[in-house]
N, C-alpha and C positions, 0 to 999 in steps of 0.2 A: 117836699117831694121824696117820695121813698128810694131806696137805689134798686136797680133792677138787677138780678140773679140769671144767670144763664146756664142750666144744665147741657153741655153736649155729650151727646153720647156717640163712641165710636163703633163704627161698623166695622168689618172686612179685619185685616190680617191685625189692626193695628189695636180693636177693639179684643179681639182673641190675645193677643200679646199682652196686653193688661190685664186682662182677665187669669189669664193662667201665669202671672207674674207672683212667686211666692213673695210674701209680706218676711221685711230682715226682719232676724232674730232680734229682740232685745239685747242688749249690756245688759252686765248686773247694774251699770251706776243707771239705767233707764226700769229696772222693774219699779222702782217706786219713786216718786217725784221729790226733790228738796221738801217741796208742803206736806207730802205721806208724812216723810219721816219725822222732820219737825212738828207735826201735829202726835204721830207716837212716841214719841221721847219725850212732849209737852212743855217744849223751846219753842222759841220766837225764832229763831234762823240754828239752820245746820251747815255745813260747811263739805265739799268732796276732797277728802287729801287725795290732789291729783298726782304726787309723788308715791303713792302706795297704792292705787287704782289701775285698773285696768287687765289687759289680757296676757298672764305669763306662757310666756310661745314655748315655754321645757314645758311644764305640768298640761299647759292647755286648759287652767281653769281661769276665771277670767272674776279680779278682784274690785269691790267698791269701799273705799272708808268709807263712812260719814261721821263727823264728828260737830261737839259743840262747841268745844273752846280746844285750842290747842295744848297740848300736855295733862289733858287729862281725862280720864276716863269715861263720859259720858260718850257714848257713840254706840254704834253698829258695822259692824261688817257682812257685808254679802260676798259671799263665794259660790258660782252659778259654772258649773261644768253639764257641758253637753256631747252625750254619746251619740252615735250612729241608730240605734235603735233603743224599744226599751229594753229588751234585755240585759245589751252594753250598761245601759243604765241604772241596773241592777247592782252590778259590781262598780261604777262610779259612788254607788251608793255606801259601798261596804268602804271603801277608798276617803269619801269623806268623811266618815264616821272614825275613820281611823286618824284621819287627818286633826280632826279635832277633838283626839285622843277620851271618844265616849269611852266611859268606865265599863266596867259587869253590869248588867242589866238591873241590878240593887238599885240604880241611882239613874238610870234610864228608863224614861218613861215614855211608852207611845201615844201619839196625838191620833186618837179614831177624826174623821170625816176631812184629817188634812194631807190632799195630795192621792198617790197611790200607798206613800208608805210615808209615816214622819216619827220623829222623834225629838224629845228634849232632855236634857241634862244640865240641870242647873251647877253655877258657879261651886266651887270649896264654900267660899266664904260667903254664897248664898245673894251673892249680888249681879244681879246678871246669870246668862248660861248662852246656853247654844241648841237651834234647832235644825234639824237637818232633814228634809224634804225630798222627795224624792216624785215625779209625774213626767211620766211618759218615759221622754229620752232626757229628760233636764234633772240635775240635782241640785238644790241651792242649800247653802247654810247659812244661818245667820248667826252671827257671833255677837254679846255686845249685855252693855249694860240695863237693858229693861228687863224687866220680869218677865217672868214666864207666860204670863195673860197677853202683854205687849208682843212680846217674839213672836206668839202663835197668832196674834191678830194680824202682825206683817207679813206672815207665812200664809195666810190667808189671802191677803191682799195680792201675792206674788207669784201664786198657783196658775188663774188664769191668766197671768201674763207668759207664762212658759212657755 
């Protein structure tokens, strides 16, 4: 016997009140799933350091680790700040980038088709870098050990969640 599904639909003030209920924003630690990121880094399990995650209430940006083993370098970081409009998010934009001290444009490279505005900048030592995104009123960066192909697939992945 199959089970039976029941759609009810609401009418009257209660059905308006749903309807015009805005959808919560995302976390940075909700843009991409444990399995996203584990499947981008190309691990079996990743891990959220919930001691270095979350929302700092001075800055107002709001941080996710994710890591694969403890002490050591394999991970990602998301840092997702959200302005009031986009323009605000313009200048969050310049704010991040300073944040995660992009170099002179020699060594910064823009990502065409991702976001309104993105950018990357690989590691010193070429292992890992940082991309930083920028759509609508949201800014996210990621930070972390993949490549550059990896970062911009996640930065893809992370856009329409904004």
């Amino acid at each position: 016997m199959r089970p039976m599904h029941r759609l009810i639909l609401l009418g009257g003030a209660a059905g308006t009140l749903l309807a015009n209920t805005p959808a919560k924003p995302r976390t940075a630690c909700e843009l991409l799933s444990a399995a996203e990121v584990a499947a981008f880094l190309k691990v079996l399990l990743v891990h959220i350091d919930s001691l270095n995650s979350g929302m700092n209430e001075m800055t107002r940006v709001d941080f996710c680790n994710w890591y694969v083993k403890e002490n050591q370098p394999e991970g990602v970081m998301l840092k997702l700040r959200r302005a009031p409009s986009a323009d605000e998010a313009a200048v969050s934009f310049i704010a991040a980038k300073v944040d995660e001290e992009m170099s002179p444009p020699a060594k910064t490279t823009a990502i065409p088709g991702v976001g309104d505005e993105a950018l990357y900048q690989p590691y010193a030592d070429g292992k890992g870098g940082t991309v930083v995104v920028r759509k609508g009123a949201s800014v996210v960066s990621i930070i972390g050990s993949p490549s550059r192909e990896t970062l911009v697939a996640m930065a893809k992945a992370m856009v329409p969640r904004l």
